[in-house]
Structure formats: C-alpha cells, structure tokens
C-alpha positions in Angstrom: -4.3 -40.0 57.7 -7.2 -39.4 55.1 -5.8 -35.6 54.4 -1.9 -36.9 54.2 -3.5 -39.9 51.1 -5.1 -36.6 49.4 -2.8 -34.6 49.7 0.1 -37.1 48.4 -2.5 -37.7 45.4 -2.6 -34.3 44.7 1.4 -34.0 44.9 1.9 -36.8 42.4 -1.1 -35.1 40.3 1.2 -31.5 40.2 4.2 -33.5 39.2 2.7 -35.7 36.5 1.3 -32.5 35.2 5.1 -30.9 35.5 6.6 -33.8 34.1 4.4 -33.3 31.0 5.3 -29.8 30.8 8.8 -30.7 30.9 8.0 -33.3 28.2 7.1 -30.7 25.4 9.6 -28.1 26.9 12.1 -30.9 25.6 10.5 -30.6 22.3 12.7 -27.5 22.1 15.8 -27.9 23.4 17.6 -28.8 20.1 21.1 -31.0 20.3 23.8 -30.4 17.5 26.1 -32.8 16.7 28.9 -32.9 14.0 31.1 -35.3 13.0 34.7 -34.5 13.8 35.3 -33.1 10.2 32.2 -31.0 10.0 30.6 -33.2 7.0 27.6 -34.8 8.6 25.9 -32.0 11.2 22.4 -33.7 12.7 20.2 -32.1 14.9 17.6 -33.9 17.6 15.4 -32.3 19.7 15.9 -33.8 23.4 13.1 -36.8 23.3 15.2 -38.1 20.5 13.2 -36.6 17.5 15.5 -35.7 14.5 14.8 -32.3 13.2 17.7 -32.1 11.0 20.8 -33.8 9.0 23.0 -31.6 6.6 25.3 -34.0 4.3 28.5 -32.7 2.8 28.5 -33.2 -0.6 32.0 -35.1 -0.4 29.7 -37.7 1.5 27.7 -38.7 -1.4 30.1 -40.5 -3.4 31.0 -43.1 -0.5 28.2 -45.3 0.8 30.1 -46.9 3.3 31.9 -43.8 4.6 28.4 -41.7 5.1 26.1 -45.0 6.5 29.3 -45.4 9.0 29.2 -41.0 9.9 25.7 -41.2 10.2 26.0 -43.9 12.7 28.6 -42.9 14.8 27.3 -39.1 15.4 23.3 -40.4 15.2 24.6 -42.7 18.3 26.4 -39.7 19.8 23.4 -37.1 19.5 21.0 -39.7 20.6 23.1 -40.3 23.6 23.6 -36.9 24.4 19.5 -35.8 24.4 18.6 -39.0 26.2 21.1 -37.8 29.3 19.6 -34.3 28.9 16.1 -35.9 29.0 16.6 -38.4 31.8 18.5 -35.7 34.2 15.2 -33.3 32.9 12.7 -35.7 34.4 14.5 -37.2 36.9 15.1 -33.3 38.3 11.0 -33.4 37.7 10.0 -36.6 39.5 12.0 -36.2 42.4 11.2 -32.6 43.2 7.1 -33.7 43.1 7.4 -37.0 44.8 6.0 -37.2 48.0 8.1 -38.7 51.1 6.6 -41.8 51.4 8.9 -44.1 53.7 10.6 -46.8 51.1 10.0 -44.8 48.2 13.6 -43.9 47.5 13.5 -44.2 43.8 14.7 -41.0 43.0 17.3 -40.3 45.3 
C-alpha cells in the first residue's frame, strides 16, 4: 500500500512537472487572427498573451469601427488559444494522473 501512495506521488510529481513544460511550450505556439477584411491582424500566444496587433490605416479614422474590430477578432483569438490551451493540458493531466478509483476528472 505504502509503495502504490509513493509511487502515485511521484506520478502526479512527473505530470505537474509536464504540465509546466507544456505551459511555456504554449508560450510559443502563436494564434493569428484577422478580421474578415484583413484590416485588424492580432496575434496571441496560446496562454492568451498578445504578441502582436497590426491596424490598417483605413481603421484610424473611425473609432467606433476599430474599438468594435478589435473586439470581435480579440474575442475570437482569445477563444481560439484558450481551446488550444485547455485541450494542451487537459491531454497533459490526464496522461500523468494516476487511476485512483473516483478520480474520473479527466476522462
């Protein structure tokens, strides 16, 4: 019994460990996402950090219009890296979790 608690500690010690890996690999996976006319083009890495946003020049002479583009593709990029970032650690955590009877989380 002793050798199965050690050696489930040490399993969940390996994953925490590979889930922080895979938190800094994310770091690098970049997301691109354009409006549908190409004039607002912003760029997040998969946690959700923005690296990047490239405004048309037409954009700068209407407020409105370029508050309402960044929205709508800020909400779509941000949308798109946190599903690659959930499915990332999800893959992560449930790979390194040990089968412990009513610890189903992850399936």
């Amino acid at each position: 019994m002793f050798g199965d608690i050690m050696g489930m500690m040490g399993k969940i010690k390996e994953t925490q460990a590979k889930v922080e890996a895979t938190k800094k690999r994310l770091n690098t996976v970049l997301i691109d996402e354009k409006s549908s006319d190409g004039l607002l083009e912003i760029t997040l890495t998969a946690n959700r950090q923005i690296k990047n946003i490239s405004i048309a020049d037409d954009l700068l002479n209407d407020k409105e219009m370029l508050e309402d583009y960044l929205v709508n593709t800020l909400n779509k990029v941000i949308e798109r890296a946190t599903n690659i970032n959930e499915n990332e650690l999800a893959a992560v955590a449930k790979e390194g979790m040990p089968n412990i009877p009513g610890m189903d989380l992850f399936k």
